[in-house]
C-alpha positions as CSV (number, residue, x, y, z in Angstrom):
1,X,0.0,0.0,0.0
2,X,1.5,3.4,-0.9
3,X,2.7,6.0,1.3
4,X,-0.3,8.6,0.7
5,X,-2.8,6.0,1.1
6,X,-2.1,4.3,4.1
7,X,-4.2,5.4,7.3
8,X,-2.8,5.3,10.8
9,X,-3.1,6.2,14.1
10,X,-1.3,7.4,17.2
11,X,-1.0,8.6,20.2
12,X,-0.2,12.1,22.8
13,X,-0.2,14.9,25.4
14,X,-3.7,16.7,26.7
15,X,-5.7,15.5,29.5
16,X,-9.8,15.7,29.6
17,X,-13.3,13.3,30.4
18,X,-16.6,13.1,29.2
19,X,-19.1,15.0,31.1
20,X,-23.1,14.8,30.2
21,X,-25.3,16.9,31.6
22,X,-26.1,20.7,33.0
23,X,-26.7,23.7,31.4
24,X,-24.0,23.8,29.3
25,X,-24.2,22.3,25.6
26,X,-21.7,18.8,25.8
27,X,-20.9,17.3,22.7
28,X,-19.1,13.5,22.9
29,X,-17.7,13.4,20.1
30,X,-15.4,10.5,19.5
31,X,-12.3,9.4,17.3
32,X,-13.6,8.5,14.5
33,X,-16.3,11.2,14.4
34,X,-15.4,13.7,11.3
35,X,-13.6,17.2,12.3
36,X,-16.3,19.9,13.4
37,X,-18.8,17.9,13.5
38,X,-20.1,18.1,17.4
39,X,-23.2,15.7,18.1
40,X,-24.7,18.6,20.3
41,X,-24.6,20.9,17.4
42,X,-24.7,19.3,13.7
43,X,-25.9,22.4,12.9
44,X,-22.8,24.8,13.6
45,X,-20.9,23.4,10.8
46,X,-23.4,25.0,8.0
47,X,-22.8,28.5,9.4
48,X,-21.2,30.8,7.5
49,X,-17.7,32.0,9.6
50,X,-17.2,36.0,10.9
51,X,-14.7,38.0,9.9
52,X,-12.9,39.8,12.5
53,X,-12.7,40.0,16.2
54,X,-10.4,39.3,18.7
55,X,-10.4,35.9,21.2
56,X,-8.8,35.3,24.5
57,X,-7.4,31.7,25.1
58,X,-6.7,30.2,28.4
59,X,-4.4,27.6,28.1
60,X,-2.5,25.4,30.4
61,X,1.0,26.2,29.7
62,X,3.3,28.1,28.0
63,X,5.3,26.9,25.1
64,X,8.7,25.1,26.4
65,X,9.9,27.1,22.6
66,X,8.6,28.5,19.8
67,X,11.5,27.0,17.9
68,X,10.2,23.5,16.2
69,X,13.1,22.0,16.6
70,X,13.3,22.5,20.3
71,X,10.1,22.3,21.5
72,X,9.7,19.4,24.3
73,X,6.8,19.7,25.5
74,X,3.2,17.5,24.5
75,X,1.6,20.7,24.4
76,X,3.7,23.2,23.0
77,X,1.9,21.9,19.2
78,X,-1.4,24.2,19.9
79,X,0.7,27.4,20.1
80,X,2.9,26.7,17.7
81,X,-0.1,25.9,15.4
82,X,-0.5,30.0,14.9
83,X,2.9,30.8,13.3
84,X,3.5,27.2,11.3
85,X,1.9,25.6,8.6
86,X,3.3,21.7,8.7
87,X,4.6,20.1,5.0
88,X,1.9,17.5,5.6
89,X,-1.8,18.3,7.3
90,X,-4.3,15.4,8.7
91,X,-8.1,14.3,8.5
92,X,-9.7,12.5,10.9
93,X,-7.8,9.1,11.3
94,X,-4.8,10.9,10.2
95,X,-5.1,10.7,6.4
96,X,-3.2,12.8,4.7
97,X,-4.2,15.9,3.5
98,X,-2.2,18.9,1.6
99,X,-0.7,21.9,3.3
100,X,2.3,23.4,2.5
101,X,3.2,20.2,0.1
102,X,-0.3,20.2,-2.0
103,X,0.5,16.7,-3.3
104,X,3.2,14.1,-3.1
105,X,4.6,10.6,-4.8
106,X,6.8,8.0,-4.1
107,X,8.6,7.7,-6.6
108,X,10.4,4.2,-5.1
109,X,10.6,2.5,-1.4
110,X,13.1,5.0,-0.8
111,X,12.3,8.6,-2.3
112,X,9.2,10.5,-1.5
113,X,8.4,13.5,-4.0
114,X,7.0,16.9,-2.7
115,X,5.2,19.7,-4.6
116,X,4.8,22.6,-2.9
117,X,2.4,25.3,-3.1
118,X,3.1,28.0,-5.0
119,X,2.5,31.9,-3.8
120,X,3.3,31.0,-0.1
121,X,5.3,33.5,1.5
122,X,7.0,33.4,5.6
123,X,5.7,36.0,7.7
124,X,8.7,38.4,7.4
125,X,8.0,38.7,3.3
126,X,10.5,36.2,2.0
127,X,9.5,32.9,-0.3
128,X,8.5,29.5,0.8
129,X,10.0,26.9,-1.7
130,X,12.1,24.2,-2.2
131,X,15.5,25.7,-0.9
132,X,13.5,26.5,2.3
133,X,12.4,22.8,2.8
134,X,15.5,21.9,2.4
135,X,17.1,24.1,5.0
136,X,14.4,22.8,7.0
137,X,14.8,19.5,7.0
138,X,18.8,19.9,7.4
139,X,18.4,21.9,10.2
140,X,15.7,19.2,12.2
141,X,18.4,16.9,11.4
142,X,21.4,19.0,12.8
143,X,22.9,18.7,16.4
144,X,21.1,21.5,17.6
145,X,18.1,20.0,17.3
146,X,16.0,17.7,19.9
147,X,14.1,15.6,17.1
148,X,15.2,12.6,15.4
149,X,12.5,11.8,13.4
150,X,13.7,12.7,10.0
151,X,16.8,11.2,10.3
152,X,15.9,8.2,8.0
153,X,16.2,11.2,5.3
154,X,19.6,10.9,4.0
155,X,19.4,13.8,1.5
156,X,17.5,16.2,0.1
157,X,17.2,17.4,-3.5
158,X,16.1,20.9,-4.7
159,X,14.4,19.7,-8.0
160,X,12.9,23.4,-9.1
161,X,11.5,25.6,-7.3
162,X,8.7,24.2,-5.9
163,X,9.5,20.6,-6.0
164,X,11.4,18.8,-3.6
165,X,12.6,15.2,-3.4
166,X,13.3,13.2,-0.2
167,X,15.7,10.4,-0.5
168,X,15.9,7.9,2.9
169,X,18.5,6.2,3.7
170,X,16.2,2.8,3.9
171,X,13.0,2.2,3.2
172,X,10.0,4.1,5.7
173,X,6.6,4.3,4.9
174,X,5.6,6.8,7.6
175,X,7.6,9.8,6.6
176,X,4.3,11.5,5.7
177,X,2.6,10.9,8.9
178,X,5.8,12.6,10.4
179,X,5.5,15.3,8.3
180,X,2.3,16.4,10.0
181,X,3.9,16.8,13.5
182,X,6.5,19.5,14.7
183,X,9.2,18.0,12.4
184,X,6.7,19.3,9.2
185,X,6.9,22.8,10.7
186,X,8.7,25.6,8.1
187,X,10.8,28.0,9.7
188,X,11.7,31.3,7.8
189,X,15.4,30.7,6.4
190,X,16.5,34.9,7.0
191,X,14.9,34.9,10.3
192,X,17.1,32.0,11.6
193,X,20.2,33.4,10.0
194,X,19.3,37.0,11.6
195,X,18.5,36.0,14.9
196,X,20.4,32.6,15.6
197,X,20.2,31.1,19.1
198,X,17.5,33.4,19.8
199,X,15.2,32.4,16.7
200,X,12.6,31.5,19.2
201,X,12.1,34.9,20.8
202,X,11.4,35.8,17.1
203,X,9.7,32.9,15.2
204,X,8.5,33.6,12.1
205,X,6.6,31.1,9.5
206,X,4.2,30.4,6.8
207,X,1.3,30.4,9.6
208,X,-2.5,32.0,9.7
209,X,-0.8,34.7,13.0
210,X,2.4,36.2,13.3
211,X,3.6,36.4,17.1
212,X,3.6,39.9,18.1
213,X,4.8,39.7,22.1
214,X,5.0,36.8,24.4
215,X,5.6,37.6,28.0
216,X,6.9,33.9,29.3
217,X,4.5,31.8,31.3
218,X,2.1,34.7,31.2
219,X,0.6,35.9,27.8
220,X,1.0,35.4,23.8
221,X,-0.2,37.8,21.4
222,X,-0.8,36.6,18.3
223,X,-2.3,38.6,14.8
224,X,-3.3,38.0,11.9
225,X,-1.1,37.1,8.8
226,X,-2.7,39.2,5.8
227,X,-1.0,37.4,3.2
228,X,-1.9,33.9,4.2
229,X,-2.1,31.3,1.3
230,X,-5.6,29.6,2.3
231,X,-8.0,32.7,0.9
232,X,-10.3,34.0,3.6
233,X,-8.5,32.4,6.8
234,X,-7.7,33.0,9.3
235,X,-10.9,34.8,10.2
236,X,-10.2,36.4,13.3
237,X,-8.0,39.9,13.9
238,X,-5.9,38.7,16.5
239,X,-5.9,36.2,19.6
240,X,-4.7,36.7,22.8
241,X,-3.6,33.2,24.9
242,X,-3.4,33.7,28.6
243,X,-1.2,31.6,30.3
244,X,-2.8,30.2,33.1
245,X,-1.3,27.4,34.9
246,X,-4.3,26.0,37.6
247,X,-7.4,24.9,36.6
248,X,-9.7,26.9,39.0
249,X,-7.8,30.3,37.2
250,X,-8.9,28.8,33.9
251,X,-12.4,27.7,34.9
252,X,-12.7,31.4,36.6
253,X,-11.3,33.0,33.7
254,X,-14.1,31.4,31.6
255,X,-16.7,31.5,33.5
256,X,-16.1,35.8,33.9
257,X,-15.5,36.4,31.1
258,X,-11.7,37.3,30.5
259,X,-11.0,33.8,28.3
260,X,-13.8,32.8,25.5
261,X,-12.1,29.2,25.3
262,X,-10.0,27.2,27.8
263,X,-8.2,24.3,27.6
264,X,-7.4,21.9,29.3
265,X,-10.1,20.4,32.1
266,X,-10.1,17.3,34.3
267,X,-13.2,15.6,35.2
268,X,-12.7,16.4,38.8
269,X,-13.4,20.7,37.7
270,X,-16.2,20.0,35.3
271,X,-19.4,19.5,37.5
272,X,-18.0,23.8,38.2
273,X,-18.6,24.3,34.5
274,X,-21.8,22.1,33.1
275,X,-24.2,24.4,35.1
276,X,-22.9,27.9,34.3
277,X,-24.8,29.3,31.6
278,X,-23.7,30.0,28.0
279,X,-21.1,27.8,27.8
280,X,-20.4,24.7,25.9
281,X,-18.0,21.4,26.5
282,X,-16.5,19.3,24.1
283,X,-15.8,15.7,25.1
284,X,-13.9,14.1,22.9
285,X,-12.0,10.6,22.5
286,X,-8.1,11.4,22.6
287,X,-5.0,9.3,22.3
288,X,-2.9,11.1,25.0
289,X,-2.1,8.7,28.2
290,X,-0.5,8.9,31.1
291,X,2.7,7.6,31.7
292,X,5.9,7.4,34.2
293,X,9.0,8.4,31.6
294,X,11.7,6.8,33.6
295,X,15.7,7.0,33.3
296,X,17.1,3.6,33.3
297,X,20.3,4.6,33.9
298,X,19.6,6.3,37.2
299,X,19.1,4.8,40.3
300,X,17.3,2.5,41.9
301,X,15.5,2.7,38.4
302,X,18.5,1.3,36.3
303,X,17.6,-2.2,38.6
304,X,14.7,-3.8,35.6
305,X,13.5,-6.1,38.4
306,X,12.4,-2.7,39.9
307,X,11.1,-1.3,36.7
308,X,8.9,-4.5,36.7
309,X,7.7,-4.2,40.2
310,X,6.4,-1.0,39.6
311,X,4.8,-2.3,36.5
312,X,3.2,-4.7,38.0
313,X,2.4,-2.8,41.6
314,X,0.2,-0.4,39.2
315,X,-3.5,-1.0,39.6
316,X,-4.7,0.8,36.3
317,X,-8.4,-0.4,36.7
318,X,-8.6,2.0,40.2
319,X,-6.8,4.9,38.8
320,X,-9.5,5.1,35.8
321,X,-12.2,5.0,38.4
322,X,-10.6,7.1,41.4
323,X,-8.7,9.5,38.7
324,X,-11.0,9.3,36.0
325,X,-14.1,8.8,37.7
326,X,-14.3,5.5,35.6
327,X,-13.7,7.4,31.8
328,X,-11.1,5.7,29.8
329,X,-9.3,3.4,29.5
330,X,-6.3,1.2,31.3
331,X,-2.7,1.8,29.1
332,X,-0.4,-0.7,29.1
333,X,1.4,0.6,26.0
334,X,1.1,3.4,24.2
335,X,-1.5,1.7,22.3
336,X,-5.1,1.5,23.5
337,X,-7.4,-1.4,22.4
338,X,-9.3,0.2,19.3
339,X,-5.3,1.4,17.8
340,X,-4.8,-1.5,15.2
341,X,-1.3,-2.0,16.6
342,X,-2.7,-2.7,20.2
343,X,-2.0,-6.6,21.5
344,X,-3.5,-8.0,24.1
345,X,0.1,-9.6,24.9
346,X,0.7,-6.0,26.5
347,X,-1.6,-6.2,28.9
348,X,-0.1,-6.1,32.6
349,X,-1.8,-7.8,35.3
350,X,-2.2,-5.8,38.9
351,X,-0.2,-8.4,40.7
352,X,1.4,-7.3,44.4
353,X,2.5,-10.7,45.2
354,X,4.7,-10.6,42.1
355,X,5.7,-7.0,42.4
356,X,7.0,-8.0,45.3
357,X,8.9,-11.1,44.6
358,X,10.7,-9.3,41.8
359,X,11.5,-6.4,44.6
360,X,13.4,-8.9,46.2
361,X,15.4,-10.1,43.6
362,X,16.1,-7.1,42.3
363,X,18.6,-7.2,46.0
364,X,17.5,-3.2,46.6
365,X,16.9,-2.5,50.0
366,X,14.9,0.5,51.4
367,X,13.8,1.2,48.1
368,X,13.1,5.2,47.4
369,X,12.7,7.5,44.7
370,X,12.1,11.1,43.2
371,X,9.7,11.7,40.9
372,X,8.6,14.7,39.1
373,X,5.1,15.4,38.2
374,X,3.4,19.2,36.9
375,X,2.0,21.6,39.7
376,X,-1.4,21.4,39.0
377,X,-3.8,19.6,41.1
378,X,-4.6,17.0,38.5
379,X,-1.0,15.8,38.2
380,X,-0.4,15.6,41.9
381,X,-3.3,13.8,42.3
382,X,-2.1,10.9,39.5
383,X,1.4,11.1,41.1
384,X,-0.1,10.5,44.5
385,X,-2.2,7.6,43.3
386,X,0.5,6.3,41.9
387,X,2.8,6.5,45.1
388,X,0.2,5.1,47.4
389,X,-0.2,2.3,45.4
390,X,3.6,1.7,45.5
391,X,3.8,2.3,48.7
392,X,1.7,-1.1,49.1
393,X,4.4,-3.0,48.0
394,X,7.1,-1.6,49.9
395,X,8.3,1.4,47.5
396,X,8.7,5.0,49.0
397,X,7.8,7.8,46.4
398,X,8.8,11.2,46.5
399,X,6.7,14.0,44.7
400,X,8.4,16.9,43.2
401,X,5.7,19.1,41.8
402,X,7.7,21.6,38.6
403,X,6.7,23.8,36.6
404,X,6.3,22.4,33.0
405,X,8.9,23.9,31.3
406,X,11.6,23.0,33.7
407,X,10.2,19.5,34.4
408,X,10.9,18.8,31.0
409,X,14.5,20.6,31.2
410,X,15.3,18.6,34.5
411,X,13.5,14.9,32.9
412,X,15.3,14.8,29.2
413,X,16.8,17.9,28.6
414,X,19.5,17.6,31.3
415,X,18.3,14.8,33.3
416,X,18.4,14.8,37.2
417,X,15.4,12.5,38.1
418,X,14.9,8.9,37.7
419,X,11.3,9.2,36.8
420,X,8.8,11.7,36.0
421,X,4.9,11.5,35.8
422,X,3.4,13.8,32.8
423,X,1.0,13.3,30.4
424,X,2.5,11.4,26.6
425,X,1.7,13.4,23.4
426,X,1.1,11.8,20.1
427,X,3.0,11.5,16.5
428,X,0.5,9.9,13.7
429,X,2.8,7.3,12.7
430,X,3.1,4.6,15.5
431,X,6.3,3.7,14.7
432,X,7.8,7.3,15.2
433,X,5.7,6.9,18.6
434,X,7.8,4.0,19.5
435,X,11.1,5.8,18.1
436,X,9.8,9.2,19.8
437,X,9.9,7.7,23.3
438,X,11.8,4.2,23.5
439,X,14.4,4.4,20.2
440,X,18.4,4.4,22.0
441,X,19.2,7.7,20.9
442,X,15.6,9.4,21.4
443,X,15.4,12.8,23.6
444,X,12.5,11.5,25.8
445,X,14.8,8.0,26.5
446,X,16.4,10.2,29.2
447,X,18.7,6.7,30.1
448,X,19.1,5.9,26.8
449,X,18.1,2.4,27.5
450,X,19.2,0.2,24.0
451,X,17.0,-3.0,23.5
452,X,18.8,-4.8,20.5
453,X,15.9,-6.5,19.2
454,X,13.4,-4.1,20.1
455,X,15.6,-1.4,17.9
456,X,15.8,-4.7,14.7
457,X,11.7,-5.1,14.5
458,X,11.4,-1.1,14.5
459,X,14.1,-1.1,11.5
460,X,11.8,-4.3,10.0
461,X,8.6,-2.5,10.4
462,X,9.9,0.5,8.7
463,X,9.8,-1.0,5.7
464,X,6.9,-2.8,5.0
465,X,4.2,-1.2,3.5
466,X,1.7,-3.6,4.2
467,X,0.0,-2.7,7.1
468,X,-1.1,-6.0,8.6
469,X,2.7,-6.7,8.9
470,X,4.3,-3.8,10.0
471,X,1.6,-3.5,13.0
472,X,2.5,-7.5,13.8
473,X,6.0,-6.1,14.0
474,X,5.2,-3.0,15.9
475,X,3.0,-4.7,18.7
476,X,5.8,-7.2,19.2
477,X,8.5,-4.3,19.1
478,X,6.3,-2.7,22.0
479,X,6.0,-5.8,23.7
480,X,10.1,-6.0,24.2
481,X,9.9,-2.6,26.0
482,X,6.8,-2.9,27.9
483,X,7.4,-6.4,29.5
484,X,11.1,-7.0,29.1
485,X,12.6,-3.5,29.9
486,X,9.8,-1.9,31.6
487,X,11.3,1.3,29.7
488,X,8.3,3.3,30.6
489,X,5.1,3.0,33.0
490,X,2.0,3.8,31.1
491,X,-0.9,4.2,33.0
492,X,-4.1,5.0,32.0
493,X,-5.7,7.1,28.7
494,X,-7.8,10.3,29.1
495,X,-10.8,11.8,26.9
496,X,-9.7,15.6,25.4
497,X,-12.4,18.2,27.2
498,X,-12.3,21.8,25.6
499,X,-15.0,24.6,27.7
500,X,-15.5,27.9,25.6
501,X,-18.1,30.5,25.2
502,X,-21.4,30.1,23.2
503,X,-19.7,32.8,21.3
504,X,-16.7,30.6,20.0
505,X,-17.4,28.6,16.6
506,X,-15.5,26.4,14.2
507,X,-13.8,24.4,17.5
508,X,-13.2,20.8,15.8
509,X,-12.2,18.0,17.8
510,X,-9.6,15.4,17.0
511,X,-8.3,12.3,18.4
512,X,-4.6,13.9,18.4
513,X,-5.6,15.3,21.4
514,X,-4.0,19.0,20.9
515,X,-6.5,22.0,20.4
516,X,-6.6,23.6,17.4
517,X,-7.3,27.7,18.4
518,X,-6.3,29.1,14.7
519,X,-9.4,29.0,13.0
520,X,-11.7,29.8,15.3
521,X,-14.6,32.7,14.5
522,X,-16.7,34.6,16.7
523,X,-20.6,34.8,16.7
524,X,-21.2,38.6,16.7
């Protein structure tokens, strides 16, 4: 099956639950429900958009960069969604669909063709075009980047202007599903040579807003781009994202007023929301999960026996209940049961008797450990599930609540903790999920933990293009790291829960699990 016509899936970063109910409109919409299409409101999608206006966001966090190539964090994608168009765009279940490349060929196993839209320009005036992919892709690929997922391209060729071809160094028939993450994001080529190491203080791209001030973890103003290629969009004048790290500030915000939209919102702050008047929820499936990133080469985590008495102390069936309020689903891989990659060969029994043999083979004695988690009330409460139920087996753990951005400095970026509870964010291929989190040279492998044969059926699956095979070889791949290595603690997945204004239209859901805020419109 070619490249452009294979469908997959995947999995990510956000956090939300299905709420029914109240005074407020809830749509639950799920995975496989089309874009914009809310089941509360089949209606909204025939309405004609408003020009004009100006929103107010409230949104979790602020961007760990506006530079592609060093943004970290699951949910730095929604921000960075303003000011960069990706190569590659997605449909539903992740089809591909033009964006900046408005259609593609493979011309073999191992070259990928791109043409690019003509008449696109960067933000500061100068062309988009062949010469700018190029720089683009080089510069994902250099060492000052944090992403690795291109580096199966080996070269690429400037063909004319507005054609590009993509030659891998073996065969990989994701690359377009990678293309529509971070790694797909154009960077003006003058802005990065005028402002260097400090690009990200000044991003510019091919994007519906230009950035016009950013105050760190407090606002982002963002304005419209008049010369935008897609005629018409973005529709409104400018949006203003408030940075506002707890929940209750974000629910508050809403609810008077000062934010139209606000994502996003656990379970445990919605019954505050579902009765206030004039404003609706979206409920929608997501692939995000949590998950305990661990350094195997700290300790006492660099002892597997211990990795697998944690897997194994982990009650995932009472975190969905007490955590989740009984929404979602158990993870015991990044892969939940409907993902056609998902074996039930992953699944992970809650066994404490076992937990605790392998405890004491693993020879540690007065077993303790750090663990980060995010500030906000949500996280602790996962990371104090999680260490009571360790706790039952003999396992001290200690909480370090950090703010996002320098959790994920302190987990991968220079790592000082063995282990670190956040929530996973998503790529569209599975394989580059695999490579994103568990591959031996990946950012978020903060150990750098190297499983031979788990890293030989990743380099098998890349190449197969039938899909039957390469998710055979993908479950088994996740299989090594899950049950073998315990490389990573996966816990449970969350629903994606989005509260705005009646005022805020064109909002469409998707099971990638990060917001889309660009191409919103206001009801006047």
């Amino acid at each position: 099956m070619g490249i452009g016509k294979r469908f997959t899936f995947f999995y990510l970063i956000a956090a939300l639950m299905i709420i029914l109910g109240g005074c407020s409109s809830v749509s639950t919409s799920t995975g496989n429900q089309p874009e914009g299409k809310k089941t509360s409101d089949t209606k909204e999608t025939k309405n004609t958009p408003k020009q004009g206006g100006e929103l107010s966001v409230g949104y979790y966090a602020d961007a760990s960069s506006f530079d592609p190539i060093l943004a970290s964090s699951g949910g730095d994608e929604s921000l960075l969604y303003f000011v960069y168009d990706r190569l590659i765009n997605y449909g539903p279940n992740f089809e591909p669909l033009p964006a900046l490349a408005e259609s593609w060929e493979q011309k073999d196993n191992q070259t990928l063709i791109l043409h690019l839209r003509k008449g696109v320009t960067f933000h500061d005036g100068t062309p988009f075009n062949a010469e700018a992919v190029k720089f683009n892709i080089e510069r994902i690929n250099s060492d000052k980047s944090n992403k690795a997922d291109l580096k199966i391209i080996e070269t690429v060729e400037v063909i004319d202007e507005h054609t590009v071809g993509l030659h891998l160094s073996t065969p990989y028939t994701g690359l377009l599903e990678v293309l529509m993450g971070p790694s797909g994001m154009m960077v003006s080529i003058d802005a990065v040579k005028k402002y260097g190491d400090e690009y990200a203080l000044h991003p510019v791209g091919t994007g519906p807003f230009k950035m016009t001030k950013r105050t760190p973890n407090s606002d982002i103003q963002f304005e419209r781009f008049n010369e935008y290629w897609d005629e018409g969009k973005p529709y409104l004048d400018k949006i203003n994202v408030k940075v506002l790290l707890q929940e209750n500030t974000m629910i508050n915000a809403l609810k008077s007023g000062e934010v139209q939209i606000i994502a996003p919102i656990s379970a445990a702050n919605l019954p505050a929301l579902e009765k206030s008047p004039n404003i609706s929820i979206d409920a929608s499936s997501s692939l995000n999960y949590q998950n305990i990133f661990i350094n195997t080469s700290m300790a006492p985590l660099d002892n597997k026996d211990v990795r697998l008495a944690i897997q194994y102390a982990i009650d995932r069936e009472q975190l969905v209940k007490a955590i989740q309020f009984g929404k979602g689903e158990p993870a015991y891989s990044p892969f939940s049961k409907d993902h056609p990659v998902y074996t039930a060969n992953s699944v992970i029994p809650h066994d404490v008797a076992k937990a605790k043999q392998l405890l004491k083979d693993s020879g540690v004695k007065d077993l303790s450990f750090d663990m980060l988690v995010k500030p906000d009330a949500f996280s602790v409460r996962v990371g104090e599930a999680v260490a009571l139920q360790l706790k039952e087996v003999g396992i001290n753990v200690n909480l370090k609540p950090t703010e996002v951005t320098k959790l994920v400095q302190l987990a991968f970026g220079q790592p000082q903790y063995p282990a670190t509870v956040a929530r996973a964010a998503a790529r569209p291929d599975p394989l580059s999920l695999l490579n994103l989190y568990y591959g031996k040279s990946s950012y978020y492998n903060p150990g750098k933990n190297n499983n031979p044969e788990f890293e030989s059926l990743i380099q098998q699956a890349a190449g197969k293009s039938d899909n039957t095979e390469r998710n055979k070889l993908l479950a088994e791949a996740t299989v090594k790291i899950m049950q073998e290595d315990a490389a990573a603690i996966p816990l449970f997945f969350e629903p994606m829960i989005v509260a705005m204004s009646d005022k805020v239209k064109g909002y469409e859901p998707h099971q990638y699990g990060k917001p889309r805020f660009p191409f919103l419109w206001l009801e006047k």
